[in-house]
Structures are given as C-alpha cells and as structure tokens.
C-alpha positions as CSV (number, residue, x, y, z in Angstrom):
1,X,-2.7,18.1,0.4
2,X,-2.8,14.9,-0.8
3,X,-5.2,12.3,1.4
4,X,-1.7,10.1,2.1
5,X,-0.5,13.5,4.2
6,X,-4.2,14.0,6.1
7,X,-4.3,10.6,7.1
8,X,-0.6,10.6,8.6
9,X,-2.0,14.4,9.8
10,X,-4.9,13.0,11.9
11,X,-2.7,9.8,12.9
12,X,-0.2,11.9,14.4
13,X,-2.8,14.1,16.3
14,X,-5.1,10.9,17.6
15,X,-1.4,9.5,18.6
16,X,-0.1,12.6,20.9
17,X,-3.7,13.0,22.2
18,X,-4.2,9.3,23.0
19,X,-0.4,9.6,24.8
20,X,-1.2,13.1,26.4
21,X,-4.6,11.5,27.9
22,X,-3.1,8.4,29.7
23,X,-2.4,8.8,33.1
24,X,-0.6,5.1,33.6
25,X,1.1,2.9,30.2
26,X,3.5,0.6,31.0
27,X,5.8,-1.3,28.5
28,X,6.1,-4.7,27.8
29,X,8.4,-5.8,25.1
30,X,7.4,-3.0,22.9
31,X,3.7,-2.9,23.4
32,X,2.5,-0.1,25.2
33,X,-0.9,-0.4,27.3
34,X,-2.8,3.2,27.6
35,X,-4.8,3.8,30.6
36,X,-6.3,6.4,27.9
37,X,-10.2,7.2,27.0
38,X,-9.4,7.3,24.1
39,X,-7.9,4.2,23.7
40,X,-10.2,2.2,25.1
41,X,-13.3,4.3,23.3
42,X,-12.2,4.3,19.7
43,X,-10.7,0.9,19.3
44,X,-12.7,-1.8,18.0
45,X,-14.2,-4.9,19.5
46,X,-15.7,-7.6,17.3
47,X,-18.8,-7.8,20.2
48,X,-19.8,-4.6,19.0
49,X,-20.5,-6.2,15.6
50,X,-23.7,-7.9,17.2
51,X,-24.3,-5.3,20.1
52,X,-24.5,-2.5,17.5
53,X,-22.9,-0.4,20.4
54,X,-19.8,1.5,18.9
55,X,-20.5,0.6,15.7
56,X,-18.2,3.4,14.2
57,X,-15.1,1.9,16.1
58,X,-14.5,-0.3,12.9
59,X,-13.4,3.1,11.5
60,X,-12.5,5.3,14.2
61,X,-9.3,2.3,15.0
62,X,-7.9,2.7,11.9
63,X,-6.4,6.3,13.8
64,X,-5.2,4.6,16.7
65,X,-2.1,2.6,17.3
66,X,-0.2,0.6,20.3
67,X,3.0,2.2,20.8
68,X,5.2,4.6,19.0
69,X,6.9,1.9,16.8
70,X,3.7,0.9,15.3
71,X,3.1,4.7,14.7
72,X,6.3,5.0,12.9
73,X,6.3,2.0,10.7
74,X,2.7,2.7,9.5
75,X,3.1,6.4,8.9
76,X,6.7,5.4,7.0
77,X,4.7,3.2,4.5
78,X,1.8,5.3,4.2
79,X,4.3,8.4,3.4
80,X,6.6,6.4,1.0
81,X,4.4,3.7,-0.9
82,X,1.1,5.0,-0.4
83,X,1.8,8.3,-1.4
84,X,3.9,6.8,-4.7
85,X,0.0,5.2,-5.3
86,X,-2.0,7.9,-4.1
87,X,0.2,9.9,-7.3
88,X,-0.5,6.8,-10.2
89,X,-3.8,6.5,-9.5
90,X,-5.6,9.7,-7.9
91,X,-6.9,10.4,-4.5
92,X,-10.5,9.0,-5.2
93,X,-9.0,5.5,-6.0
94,X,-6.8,5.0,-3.6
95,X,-9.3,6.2,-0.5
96,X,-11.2,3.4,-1.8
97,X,-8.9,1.3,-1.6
98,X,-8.0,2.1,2.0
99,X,-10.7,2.6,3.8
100,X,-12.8,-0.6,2.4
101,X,-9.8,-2.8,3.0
102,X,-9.3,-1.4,6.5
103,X,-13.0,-2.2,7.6
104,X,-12.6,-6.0,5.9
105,X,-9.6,-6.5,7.7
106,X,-11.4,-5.8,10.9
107,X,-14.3,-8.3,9.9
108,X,-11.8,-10.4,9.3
109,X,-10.6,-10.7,12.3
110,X,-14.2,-10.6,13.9
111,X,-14.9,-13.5,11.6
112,X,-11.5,-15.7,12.9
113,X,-11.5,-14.6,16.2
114,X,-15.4,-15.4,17.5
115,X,-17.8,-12.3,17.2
116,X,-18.3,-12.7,21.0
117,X,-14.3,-11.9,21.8
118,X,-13.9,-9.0,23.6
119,X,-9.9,-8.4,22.5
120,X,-9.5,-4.9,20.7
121,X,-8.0,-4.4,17.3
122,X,-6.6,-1.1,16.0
123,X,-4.3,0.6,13.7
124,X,-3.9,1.9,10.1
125,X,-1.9,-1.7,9.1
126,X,-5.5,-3.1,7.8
127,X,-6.0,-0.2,5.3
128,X,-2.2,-0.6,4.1
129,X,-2.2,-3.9,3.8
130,X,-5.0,-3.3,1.3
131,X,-2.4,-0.3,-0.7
132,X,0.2,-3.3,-0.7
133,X,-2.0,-5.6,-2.4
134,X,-3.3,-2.7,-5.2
135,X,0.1,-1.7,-5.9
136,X,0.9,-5.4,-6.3
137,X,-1.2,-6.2,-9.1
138,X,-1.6,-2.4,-10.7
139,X,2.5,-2.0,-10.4
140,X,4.1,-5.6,-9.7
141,X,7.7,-4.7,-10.8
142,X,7.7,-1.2,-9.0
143,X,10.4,-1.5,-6.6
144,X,11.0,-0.4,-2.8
145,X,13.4,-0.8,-0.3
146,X,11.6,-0.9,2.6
147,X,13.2,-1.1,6.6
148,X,15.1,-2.7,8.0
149,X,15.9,-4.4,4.2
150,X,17.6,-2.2,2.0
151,X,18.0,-3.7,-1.3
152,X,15.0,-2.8,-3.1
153,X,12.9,-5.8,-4.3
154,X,9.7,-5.6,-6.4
155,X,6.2,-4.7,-4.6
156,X,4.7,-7.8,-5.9
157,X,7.8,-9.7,-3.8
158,X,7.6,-7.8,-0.6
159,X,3.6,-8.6,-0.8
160,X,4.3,-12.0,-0.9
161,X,6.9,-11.6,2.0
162,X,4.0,-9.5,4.5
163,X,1.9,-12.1,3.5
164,X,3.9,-14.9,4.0
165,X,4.6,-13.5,7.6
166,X,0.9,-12.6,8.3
167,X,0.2,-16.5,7.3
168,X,3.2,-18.0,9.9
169,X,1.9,-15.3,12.4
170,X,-1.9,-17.2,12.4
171,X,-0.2,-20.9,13.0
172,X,-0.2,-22.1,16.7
173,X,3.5,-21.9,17.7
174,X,4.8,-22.0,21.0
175,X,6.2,-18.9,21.3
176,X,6.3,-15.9,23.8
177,X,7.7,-13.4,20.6
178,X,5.0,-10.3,20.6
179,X,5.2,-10.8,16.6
180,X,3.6,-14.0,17.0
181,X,1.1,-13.0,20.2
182,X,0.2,-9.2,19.7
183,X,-0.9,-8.7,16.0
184,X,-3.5,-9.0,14.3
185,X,-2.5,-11.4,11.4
186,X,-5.6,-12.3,10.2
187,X,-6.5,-9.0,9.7
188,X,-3.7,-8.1,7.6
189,X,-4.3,-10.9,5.3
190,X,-8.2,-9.9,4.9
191,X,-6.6,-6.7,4.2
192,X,-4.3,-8.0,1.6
193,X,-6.7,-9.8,-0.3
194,X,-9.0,-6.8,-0.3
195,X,-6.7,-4.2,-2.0
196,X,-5.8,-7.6,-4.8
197,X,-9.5,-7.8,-5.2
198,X,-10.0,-4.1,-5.4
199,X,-7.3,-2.7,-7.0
200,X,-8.2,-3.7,-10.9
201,X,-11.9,-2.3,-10.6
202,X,-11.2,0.8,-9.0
203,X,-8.9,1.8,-12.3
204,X,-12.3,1.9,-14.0
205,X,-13.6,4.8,-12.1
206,X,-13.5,8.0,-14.0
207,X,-12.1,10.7,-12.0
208,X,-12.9,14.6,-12.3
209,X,-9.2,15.6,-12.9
210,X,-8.3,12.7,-15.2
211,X,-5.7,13.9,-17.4
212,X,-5.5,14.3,-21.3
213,X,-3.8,11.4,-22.5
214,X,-0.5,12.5,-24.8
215,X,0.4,10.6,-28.1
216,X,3.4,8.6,-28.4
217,X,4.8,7.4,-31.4
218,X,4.5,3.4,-30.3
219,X,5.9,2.8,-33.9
220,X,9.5,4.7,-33.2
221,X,9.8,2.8,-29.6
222,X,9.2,-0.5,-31.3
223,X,13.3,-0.4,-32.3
224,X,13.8,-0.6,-28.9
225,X,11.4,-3.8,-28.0
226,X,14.3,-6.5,-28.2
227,X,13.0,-9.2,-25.6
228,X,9.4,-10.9,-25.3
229,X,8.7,-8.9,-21.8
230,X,9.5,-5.5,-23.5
231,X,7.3,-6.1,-26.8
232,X,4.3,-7.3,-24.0
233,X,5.1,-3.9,-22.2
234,X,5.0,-2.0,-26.0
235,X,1.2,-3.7,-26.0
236,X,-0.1,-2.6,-23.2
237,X,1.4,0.8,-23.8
238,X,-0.6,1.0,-27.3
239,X,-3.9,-0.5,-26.1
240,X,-3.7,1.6,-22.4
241,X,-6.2,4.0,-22.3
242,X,-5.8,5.0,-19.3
243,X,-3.2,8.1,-18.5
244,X,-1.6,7.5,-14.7
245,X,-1.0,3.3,-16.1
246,X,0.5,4.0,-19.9
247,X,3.1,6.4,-18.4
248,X,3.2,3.8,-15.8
249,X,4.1,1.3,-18.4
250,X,6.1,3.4,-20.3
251,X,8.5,4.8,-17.3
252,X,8.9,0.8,-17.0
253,X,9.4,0.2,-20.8
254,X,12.0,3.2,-21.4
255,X,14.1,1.6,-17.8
256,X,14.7,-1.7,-19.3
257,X,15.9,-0.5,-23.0
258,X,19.3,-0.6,-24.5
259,X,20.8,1.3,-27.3
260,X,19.9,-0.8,-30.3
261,X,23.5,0.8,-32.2
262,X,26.0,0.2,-29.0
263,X,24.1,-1.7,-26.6
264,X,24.4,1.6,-23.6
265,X,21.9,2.8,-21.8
266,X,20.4,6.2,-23.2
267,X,20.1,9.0,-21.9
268,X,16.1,10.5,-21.7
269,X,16.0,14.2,-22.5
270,X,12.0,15.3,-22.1
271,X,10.3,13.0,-25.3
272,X,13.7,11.8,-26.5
273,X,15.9,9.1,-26.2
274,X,19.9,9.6,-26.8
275,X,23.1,8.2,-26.6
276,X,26.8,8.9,-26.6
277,X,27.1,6.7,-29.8
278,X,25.1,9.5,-31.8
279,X,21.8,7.6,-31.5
280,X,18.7,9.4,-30.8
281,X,14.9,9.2,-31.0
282,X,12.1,10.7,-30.4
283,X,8.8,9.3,-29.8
C-alpha cells in the first residue's frame, strides 16, 4: 500500500467511529457538530500549545473531519493528486511533506488566532495544502481537473486559485457564508507555503528504492526541441540526475512535440517516436 491509501484507510475508520460514537450532531448549513469523545478529544486547541496538555492533538486532528463533505473532498484529493505525487517522488518524500506541513498549518493558526483561543481546528486540509504547494513547484505544468471545475488547468494555477481563496477567506467581510466563517484559512495558507518551502529539499533525500536511472539519447530528441520552452525542458532532462523528475521532464517534453517532417503528433511505441508520415525515432 502506498501511504496516500493508509492515510485515506485510517481517515475513513476515525470518520465512521467518530459518527458511530455521537449520540446528538445537528446540522447547520453543512457543518456537522459531534457530541462525540472523540471529537472533542483528538481535535486541536491552540491553548494546548502553552498548557502542554494534549500536546499530540496537533497530529491526532489531521484524522478528524466536520462532516461528511469535508471527508469526501479531502479523501478525493488525497486519492487523485496526492497519490499522482506519492508515485513521482516516493513515499519517504511525500510523508514529509504531509505531515510537517499539517503541523505548520496548525501553528499557523495558533499563531493568527491568539494561543489563548479555545476554538478547535481539525482535518487533513493542512497536510494537503502542503502536497498542493510541492507539486506546484516540483510539477507546475502537471494538469488536474479537479470538482466541481472540469477543465483541467495546471497545478501551479489551481495553487494559486486555493490560495487566492484561503487569502479572501482571512479578510473581515460581512458575511454569514460557512466558507467565510467555518474554515480555517490561515491554516491552509501556512500549509501552502510549507509544502513550496519543502518541496525542492526533500528531492535531495536519497531514498532506499531509488531507481537506476536509464540512458536516453538527448542528442536524437534534440530534432524535436523547436520552441525556447522545449530546448529548456531538453536541459533539464540532460543535467537531471534524478530518476522520478527526468521521466517527469521527459513525459512533459515528448507531450508537447510535433513531427519535425509533417507537423502531426507521433505516436510513442515503448522508446520510440513514430508517425504516419514514415518518421520515426528512437532515443
């Protein structure tokens, strides 16, 4: 199993326990209150950063969430995106990744909202904030079409969107919307900026199953570099050193090329490039 499945594994288990345990929840808008030990137990309070009393809540809330909807949305982008990351960059990386971001995303908001506010914060969003903001930089021009918008934009453009919304979220507006009132913006931004910060260095840990890196033949693919973005992409492919980001690079490179005889896009066949024009290499 990869660790994107055993964290939506123990989510889903902490969800129909912390459901099964209530014995009252009500429903207002679509926030749902538990009258559930373990609700009120394993979410975090930023009071227990100076009373040193539940001090392992900053992790335990990261498996707890509000209502089913906040369940589903987080366990949809941890199964489609983080998983997609989980694969580039290995499992080491991007636990890293997750769990340091979620735990700055709650200081973060113990920070901005007064270390003596008793208001609980909880939920996976903190650690996938932090995925977002790795894939952003590692992957920019990866794209994802991600609910309820269809067309698939690039990661580095729906980063800029959650983050855009996290920022609005934090301004005083008049407002009675539960978007505005009942999240935790601040702590999605703090979680943001940690997977930005984070992603680069973690690339430089050495995993145990790291790969043998293949030769290409960068010299038979330079035919095919026609613009300045695709002769950048040929660089980084020759000078990447690491396995999981040169195919990276190269699944990117081999997308945007053309047929340099009839302009069509080729066909790839394994380590081989052809086209219905009679063109074909292999690199």
């Amino acid at each position: 199993m990869y660790l994107t499945h055993t964290l939506i594994f123990i989510n889903t288990i902490v969800f129909i326990i912390t459901v099964a345990s209530s014995d009252n929840w009500s429903i207002a808008y679509w926030d749902l209150s538990y009258n559930s030990p373990v609700y009120y137990d394993l979410t975090f309070r930023t009071q227990h950063l100076y009373t040193g009393q539940a001090a392992l809540t900053i992790f335990t809330s990261m498996y707890l969430h509000s209502n089913f909807i906040h369940y589903l949305f987080n366990m949809l982008f941890m199964m489609f995106v983080g998983l997609l990351l989980e694969e580039k960059i290995g499992t080491l990386r991007f636990g890293i990744i997750y769990f340091i971001a979620g735990i700055v995303s709650a200081f973060t908001w113990a920070v901005t909202t007064g270390l003596f506010s008793s208001n609980p914060i909880l939920g996976a969003s903190g650690g996938l904030y932090g995925i977002m903001g790795a894939y952003a930089i590692l992957y920019p021009e990866e794209k994802f079409a991600i609910i309820p918008i269809p067309y698939p934009l690039p990661i580095r453009t729906w980063a800029s969107i959650f983050a855009l919304l996290a920022i609005v979220g934090t301004l005083p507006l008049e407002t009675s919307c539960c978007f505005f009132t009942r999240i935790a913006h601040m702590a999605h931004i703090g979680g943001l900026l940690a997977g930005i910060a984070l992603g680069p260095y973690v690339m430089r840990i050495k995993t145990e199953t790291k790969k043998k890196i293949t030769k290409i033949d960068v010299e038979a693919l330079e035919q095919l570099a026609i613009t300045d973005d695709q002769k950048e992409m040929l660089e980084k492919i020759k000078s990447e050193d690491e396995p999981e980001v040169r195919d990276a690079w190269l699944e990117y490179f081999l997308e945007k090329t053309l047929c340099p005889q009839c302009g069509k896009k080729p066909v790839r066949k394994g380590r081989a490039l052809t086209c219905e024009c009679g063109f074909e290499l292999k690199y």
